[in-house]
N, C-alpha and C positions, 0 to 999 in steps of 0.2 A: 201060601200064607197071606189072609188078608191084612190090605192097608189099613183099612179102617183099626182091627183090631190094634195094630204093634199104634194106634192113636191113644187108644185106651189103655193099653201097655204103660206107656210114656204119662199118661195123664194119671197111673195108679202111681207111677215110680216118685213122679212131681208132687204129688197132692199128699201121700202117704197114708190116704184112705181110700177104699173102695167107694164109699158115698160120696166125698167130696169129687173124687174122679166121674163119678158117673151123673153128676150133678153141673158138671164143667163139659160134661161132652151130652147134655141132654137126654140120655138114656135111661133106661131104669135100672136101677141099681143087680138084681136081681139077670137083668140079660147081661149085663156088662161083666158078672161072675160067670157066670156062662161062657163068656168070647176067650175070658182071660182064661178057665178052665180047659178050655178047648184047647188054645194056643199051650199051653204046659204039658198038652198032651202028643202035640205036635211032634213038638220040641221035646218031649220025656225027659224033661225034669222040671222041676219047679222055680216058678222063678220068684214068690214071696214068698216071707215068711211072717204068718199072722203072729199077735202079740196083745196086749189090752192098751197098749201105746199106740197101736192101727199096724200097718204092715211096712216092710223093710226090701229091698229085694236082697234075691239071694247071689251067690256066686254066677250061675245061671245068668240072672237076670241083667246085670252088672256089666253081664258078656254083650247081651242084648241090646242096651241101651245104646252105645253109637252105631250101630248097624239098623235099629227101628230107625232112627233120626236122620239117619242117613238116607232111608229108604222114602219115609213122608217128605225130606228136603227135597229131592229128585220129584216125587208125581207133584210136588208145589211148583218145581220148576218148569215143570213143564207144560202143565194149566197155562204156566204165566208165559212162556216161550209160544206157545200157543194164539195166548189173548192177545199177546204184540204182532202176531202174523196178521190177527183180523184189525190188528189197528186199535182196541180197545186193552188196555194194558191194567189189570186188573190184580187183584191178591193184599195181601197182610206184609211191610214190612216192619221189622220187628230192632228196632231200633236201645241200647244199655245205653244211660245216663249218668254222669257225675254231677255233682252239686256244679253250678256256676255255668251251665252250658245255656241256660238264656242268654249269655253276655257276649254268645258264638253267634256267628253266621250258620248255625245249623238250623233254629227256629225257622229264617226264612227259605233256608231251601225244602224244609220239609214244608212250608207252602207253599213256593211253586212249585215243589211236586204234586201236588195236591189239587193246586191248579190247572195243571197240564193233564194230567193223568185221576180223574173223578173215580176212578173205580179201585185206586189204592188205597188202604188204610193206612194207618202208621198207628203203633203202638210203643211207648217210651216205658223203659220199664230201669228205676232209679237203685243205683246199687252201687258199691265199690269196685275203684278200679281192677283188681285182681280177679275178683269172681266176675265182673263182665266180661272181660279180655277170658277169661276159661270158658264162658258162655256163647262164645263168638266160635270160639276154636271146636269146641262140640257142638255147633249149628242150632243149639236152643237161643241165640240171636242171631239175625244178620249183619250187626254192625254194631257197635260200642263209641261210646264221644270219652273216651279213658283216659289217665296219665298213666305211663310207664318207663319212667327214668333208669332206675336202680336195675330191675330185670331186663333182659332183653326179649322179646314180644319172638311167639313160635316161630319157627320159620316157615309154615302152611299162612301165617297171617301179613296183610299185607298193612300201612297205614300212610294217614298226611296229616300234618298239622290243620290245626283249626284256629288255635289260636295261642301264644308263649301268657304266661303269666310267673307270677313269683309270691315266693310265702313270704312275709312281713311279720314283725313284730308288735302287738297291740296293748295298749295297755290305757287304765285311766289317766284323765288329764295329769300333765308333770310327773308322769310314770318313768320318764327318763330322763331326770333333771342332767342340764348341761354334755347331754348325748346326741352327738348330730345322726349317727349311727348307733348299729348295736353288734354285738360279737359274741358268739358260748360262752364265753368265761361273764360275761355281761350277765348272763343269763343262770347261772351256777346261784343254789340256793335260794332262786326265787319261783314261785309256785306259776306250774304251766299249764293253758290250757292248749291243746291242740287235738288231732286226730287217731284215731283206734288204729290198732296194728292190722287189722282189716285193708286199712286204707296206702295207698301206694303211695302218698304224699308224707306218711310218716315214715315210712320205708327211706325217702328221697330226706327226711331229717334227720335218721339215726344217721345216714352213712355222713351228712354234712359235719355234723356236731363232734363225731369220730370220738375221743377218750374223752370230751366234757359230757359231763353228769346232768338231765334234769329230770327234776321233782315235778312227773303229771299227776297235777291234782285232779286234772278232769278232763276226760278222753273223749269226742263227740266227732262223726262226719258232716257235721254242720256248722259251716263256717259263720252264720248267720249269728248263733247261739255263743260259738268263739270270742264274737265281738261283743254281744249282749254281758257276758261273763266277765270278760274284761273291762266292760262300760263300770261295771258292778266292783271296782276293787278287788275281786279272785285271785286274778295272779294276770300274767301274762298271756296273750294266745296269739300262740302261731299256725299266721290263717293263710287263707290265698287270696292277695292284693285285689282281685277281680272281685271281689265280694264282701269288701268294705262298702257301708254306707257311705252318701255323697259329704266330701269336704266340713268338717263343724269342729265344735272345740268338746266336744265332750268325749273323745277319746285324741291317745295321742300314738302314732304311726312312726315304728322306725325299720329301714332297712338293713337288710346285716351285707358288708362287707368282705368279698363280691355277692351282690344280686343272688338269692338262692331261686334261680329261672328252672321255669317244667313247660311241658307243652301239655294241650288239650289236644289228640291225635281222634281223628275218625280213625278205627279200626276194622277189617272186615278180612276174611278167608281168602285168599287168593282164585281159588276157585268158586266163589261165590259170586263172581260180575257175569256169570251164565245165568244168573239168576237177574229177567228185567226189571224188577224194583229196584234190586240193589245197581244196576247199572244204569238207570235211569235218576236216581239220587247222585252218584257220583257224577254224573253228570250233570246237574245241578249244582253240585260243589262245585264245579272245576269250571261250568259257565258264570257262578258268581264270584268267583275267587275266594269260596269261603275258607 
């Protein structure tokens, strides 16, 4: 079984088109039906299924996918086990991002890594917590900057804080006359903005709030947008304190009682520090104390 191929595999399964895959891996469209025809014959059976929506995989396929991914992780790692013996430590790591992680000590360590090590890339690629922590655990990342309060994170995965933050209450100025704090029942009947069920930090709302009721008027993983909405009279958004604009009067900030605290966890596979990028970032982490 060629590598290359179970590349092109992974790159039809991701893209959900033949062109778009053979376009991502440089090839011609045309040889790349070819590799994947071959491999189906390999294997006897089929592993898409075409459609006019582009292709799906099949049962087959399905099987395939963490065992290709497994197998290009390995000849990665070992390029790069390799480029550390000659001293030049080189390859792609492949870093999942939440909103608010410029605010971490991750920015700096992916420069000096970058600094020490010239021949690494980094690639951030920006999503919710749940589907990056799934993406870590199936090796299409090396590591995730995630929150995960509510679930508990696989047991193949390992993590460390980055940084503790908390979701706050935002609203236009005098949005909470005569409220040093704020509470669910506070919140009962007034229009909310906060984050999609997507996201792990609504997850860490629903279980807080428990039998109080609120009315999302507008659902967004952009806390950014949260505060803009709220600036605007909308309603309410609860957002993540780290990602409040600097100090002014034209929004007014309250916290609920206790602290509704999450952490920002670097995530990564337990057996993924064989792998010298990702061992050579954590160690970066742990020499910066990020």
């Amino acid at each position: 079984m060629d590598v290359r191929v179970l590349g092109y595999f992974l790159a039809v399964s991701e893209e959900g088109s033949f062109s778009a895959a053979a376009a991502r891996c440089v090839v011609a469209q045309p040889s790349l039906g070819r590799q994947i025809a071959g491999l189906e014959r390999e294997l006897g059976e089929r592993l898409f299924v075409r459609s006019r929506d582009g292709v799906a995989l099949t049962e087959a396929g399905e099987t395939l996918v963490p065992y290709a991914r497994a197998a290009l992780s390995a000849i990665s790692h070992a390029h790069d086990a390799f480029a550390e013996r000659s001293g030049l430590l080189t390859g792609t790591l492949r870093i999942g991002v939440v909103a608010g992680v410029a605010n971490t000590g991750i920015p700096a360590c992916a420069a000096a890594l970058h600094r020490t090590h010239l021949g690494v890339r980094i690639t951030m690629v920006e999503g919710a917590s749940r589907r990056l922590i799934e993406a870590v655990r199936t090796r299409e990342l090396d590591l995730a900057v995630a929150v995960s309060e509510v679930r508990p994170l696989p047991e193949e995965l390992d993590d460390v804080t980055v940084m503790m933050d908390e979701v706050v209450a935002v609203a236009a100025p005098n949005g909470f006359p005569g409220m040093p704090g704020v509470s669910w029942s506070d919140l009962e009947g007034r229009p909310i903005i906060s984050y999609t069920q997507e996201s792990a930090l609504a997850e860490l709302i629903d279980a807080a709030r428990k039998d109080h009721r609120l009315d999302l008027m507008c659902a967004t993983n952009d806390p950014l947008l949260h505060v803009a909405m709220a600036r605007q009279g909308a309603g309410i958004a609860l957002t993540a304190a780290s990602m409040l604009p600097p100090a002014g009067d034209d929004i007014d900030v309250r916290h609920f009682g206790p602290p509704l605290m999450f952490r920002k966890r670097v995530i990564w596979r337990r057996d993924a520090t064989s792998s010298p990028p990702v061992r050579a970032f954590l160690s970066q982490m742990t020499g910066s104390g990020a």
